[in-house]
C-alpha positions in Angstrom: -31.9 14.5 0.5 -32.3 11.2 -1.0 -34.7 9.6 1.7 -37.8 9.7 -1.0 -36.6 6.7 -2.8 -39.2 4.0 -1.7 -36.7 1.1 -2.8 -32.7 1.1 -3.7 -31.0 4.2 -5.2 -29.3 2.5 -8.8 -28.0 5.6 -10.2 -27.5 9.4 -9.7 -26.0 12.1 -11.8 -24.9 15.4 -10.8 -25.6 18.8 -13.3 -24.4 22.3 -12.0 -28.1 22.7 -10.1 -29.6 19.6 -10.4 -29.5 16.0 -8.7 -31.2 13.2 -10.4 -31.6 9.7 -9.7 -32.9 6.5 -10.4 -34.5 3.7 -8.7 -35.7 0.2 -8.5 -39.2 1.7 -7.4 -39.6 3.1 -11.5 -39.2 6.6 -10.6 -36.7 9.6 -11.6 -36.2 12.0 -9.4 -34.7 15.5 -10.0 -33.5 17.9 -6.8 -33.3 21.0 -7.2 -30.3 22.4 -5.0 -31.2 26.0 -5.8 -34.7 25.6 -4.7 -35.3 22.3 -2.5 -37.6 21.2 -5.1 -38.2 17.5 -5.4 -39.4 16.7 -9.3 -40.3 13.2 -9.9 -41.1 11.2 -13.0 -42.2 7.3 -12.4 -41.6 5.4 -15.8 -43.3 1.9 -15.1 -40.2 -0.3 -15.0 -37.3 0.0 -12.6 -34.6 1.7 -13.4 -30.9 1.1 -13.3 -29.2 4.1 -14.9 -30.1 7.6 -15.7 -28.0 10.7 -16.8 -28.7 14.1 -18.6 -28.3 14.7 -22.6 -25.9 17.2 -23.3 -28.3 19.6 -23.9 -29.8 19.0 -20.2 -33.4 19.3 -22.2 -33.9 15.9 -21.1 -33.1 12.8 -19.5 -32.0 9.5 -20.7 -32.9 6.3 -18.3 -32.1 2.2 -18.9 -35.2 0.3 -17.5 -34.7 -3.3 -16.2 -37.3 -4.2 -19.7 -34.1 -3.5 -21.3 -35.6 -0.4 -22.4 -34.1 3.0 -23.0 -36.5 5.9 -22.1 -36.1 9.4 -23.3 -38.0 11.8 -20.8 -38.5 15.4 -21.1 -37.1 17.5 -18.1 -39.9 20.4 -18.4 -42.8 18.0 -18.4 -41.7 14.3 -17.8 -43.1 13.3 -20.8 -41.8 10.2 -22.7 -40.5 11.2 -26.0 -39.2 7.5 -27.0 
């Protein structure tokens, strides 16, 4: 399941559905067990942590810019 990862696998977090993970390639990527469905969201900068907010609206990821990047689940969009 996590063979789409085109360089190392730095994080991953686990919701009652969802996988999501980050990676030194810049990209989130979001599985969705119920469905199969691979989601992904590249961010420009690798990444060495991601989780979900509490609300599990969004998604927060630390960038190797020593960046932290607020990204809408439902479009992928960048909020800050």
């Amino acid at each position: 399941i996590l063979r789409d990862a085109k360089d190392s696998v730095t994080s991953l977090a686990v919701s009652d559905h969802e996988i999501l993970t980050a990676s030194l390639d810049c990209c989130i990527r979001r599985y969705d067990l119920r469905t199969g469905q691979l989601l992904e969201d590249c961010l420009g900068s690798p990444l060495n942590c991601v989780t979900f907010t509490k609300d599990g609206q969004c998604m927060l990821a630390s960038c190797l810019d020593n960046t932290l990047r607020l990204v809408d689940k439902d479009g992928g969009e960048v909020l800050s």
